[in-house]
N, C-alpha and C positions, 0 to 999 in steps of 0.2 A: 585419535585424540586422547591424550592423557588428564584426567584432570586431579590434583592433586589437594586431602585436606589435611587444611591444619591439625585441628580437631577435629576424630573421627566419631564425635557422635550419634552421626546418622549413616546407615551403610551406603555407602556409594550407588548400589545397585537401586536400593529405592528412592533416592533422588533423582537417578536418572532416569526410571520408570515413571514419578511423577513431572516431570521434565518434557518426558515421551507424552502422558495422556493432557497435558495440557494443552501442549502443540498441537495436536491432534484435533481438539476444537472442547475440552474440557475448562468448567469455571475455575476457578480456584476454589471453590467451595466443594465443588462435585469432584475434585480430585487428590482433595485431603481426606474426603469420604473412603475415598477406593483404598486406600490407604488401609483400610481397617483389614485386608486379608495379612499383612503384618502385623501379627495381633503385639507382638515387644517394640512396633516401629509408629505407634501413633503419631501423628504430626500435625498441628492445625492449618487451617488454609496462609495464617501468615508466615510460617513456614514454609510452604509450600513459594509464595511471594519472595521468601526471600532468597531461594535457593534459584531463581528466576532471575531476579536482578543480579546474582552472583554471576549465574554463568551464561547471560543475553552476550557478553561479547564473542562469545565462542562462535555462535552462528550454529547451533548446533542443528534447527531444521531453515537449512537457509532458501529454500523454495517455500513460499510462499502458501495457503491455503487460498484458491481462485474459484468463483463459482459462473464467472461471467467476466467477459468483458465489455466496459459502459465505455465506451470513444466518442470523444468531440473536439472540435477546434475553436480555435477563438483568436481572434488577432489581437496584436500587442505590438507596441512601439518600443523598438530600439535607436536611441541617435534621432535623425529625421527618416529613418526608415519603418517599413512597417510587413510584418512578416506574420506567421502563421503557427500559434505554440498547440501541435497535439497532447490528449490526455488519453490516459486511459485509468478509470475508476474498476478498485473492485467492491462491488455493490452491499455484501455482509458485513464488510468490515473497515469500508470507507476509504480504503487505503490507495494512493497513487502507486499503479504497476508500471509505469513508462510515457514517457513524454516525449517528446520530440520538434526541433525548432524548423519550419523550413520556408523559403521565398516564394513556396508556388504550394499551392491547396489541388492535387487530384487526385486518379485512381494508382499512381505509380508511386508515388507515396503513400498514399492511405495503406498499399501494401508490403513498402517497404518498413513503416511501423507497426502493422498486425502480425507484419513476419516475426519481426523482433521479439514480440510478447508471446507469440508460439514457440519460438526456439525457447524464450527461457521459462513458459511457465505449461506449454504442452495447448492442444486443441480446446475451447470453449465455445459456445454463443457467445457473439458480439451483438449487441443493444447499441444503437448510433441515432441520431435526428432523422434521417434517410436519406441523408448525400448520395448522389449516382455513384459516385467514387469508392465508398464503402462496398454498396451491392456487387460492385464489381471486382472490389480485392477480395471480398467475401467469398465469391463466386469461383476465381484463380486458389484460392487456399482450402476450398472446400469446407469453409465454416458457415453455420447456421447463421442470420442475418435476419436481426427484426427490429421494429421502432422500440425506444426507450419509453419505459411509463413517465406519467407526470410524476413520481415521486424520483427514479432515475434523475430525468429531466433537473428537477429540483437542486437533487446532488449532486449534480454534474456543474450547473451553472454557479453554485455556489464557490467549489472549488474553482473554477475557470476562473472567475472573478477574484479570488481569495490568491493566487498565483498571478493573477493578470495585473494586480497592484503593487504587487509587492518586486516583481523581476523589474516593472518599469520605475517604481520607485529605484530599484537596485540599480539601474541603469544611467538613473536621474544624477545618483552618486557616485558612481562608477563608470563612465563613460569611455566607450573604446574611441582611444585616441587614433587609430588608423585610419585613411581616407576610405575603404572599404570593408566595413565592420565584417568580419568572418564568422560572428556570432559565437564564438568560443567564450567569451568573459561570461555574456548571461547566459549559456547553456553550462558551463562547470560550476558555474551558479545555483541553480534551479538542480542541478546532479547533487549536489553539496545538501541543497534544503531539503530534498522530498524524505529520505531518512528521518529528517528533524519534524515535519509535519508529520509523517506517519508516525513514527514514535508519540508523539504526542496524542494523536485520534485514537490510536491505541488504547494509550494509558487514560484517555478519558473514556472510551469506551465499556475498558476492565472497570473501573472506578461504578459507573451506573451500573453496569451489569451487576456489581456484587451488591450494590444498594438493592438491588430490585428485587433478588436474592433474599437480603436481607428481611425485608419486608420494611425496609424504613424508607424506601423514597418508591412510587409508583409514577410513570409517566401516563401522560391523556393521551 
């Protein structure tokens, strides 16, 4: 990947080193800091901001930071039907890693969607309510399997809910006109938002974190 500047600035090399420690799990604060071994390249953290917002469409670490996988199901109505929307929550960062729509709730699905989130983000602990179904795709995958906490719990059902209104809202307005809904409109749907949610959780995320940083806003 080539990236090219207008105005050179700032050298290439340490925008993309500060680029690298932020992805990495670096504040913006703590990574305009490290900065200081370029003693001619000072940079403040809103620099730092913006050289992020320049180059997020690049995709430059497009694998995700995982520290667990939080799974649950929840039903939801499409049409006069009613079907089964998988989640899967990662737990530091709030962020939706994969979903999945299906007619039938068991152990062959629950594994054909942990498969999914293993090929693309590698082995983790799964946190689930305790569906048999889980224990036993768990079991086939060889990953650790344990009950979610009441704070998981929490965050899980929030987003369940927070997804669960809004695809049937979508659905309310957008109706598959087919005698046999194939579930493609609200699944390229829900593909389409989780992006837009997570970009958002994100950026509210970054937002308090640097307040908290700051010393101007503390949570209870």
């Amino acid at each position: 990947m080539k990236i090219r500047f207008e105005r050179n600035k700032t050298a290439t090399v340490i925008v993309m080193y500060s680029l690298y420690l932020y992805f990495l799990g670096l504040s913006l604060r703590n990574t305009s800091k490290a900065l200081i071994i370029f003693k001619d390249e000072k940079r403040s953290y809103v620099s730092v901001w913006n050289w992020i917002q320049r180059f997020d469409s690049y995709n430059i670490y497009k694998r995700k930071r995982v520290s667990a996988f939080i799974i649950d199901e929840i039903v939801i109505q499409i049409g006069s039907q009613h079907f089964w929307l998988w989640f899967c929550i990662e737990p530091v960062h709030s962020s939706v890693l994969g979903i999945y729509i299906s007619e039938e709730r068991n152990m062959l699905i629950a594994e054909k969607f942990i498969r999914s989130l293993v090929d693309k983000y590698g082995k983790h602990t799964v946190y689930t309510d305790g569906g048999t179904w889980y224990d036993e795709a768990c079991n086939v995958l060889r990953l650790k399997h344990y009950l979610h906490s009441p704070f998981q719990k929490s965050l899980m059902e929030r987003v369940n809910q927070y997804f669960k209104d809004r695809t049937e809202s979508f659905d309310d307005y957008y109706p598959c006109m087919q005698d046999e809904c194939n579930l493609f409109h609200a699944y390229n749907w829900i593909q389409f938002f989780v992006p837009m949610y997570n970009d958002t959780t994100s950026k509210k995320n970054n937002f308090i974190n640097e307040l908290n940083e700051g010393g101007k806003f503390i949570l209870n």
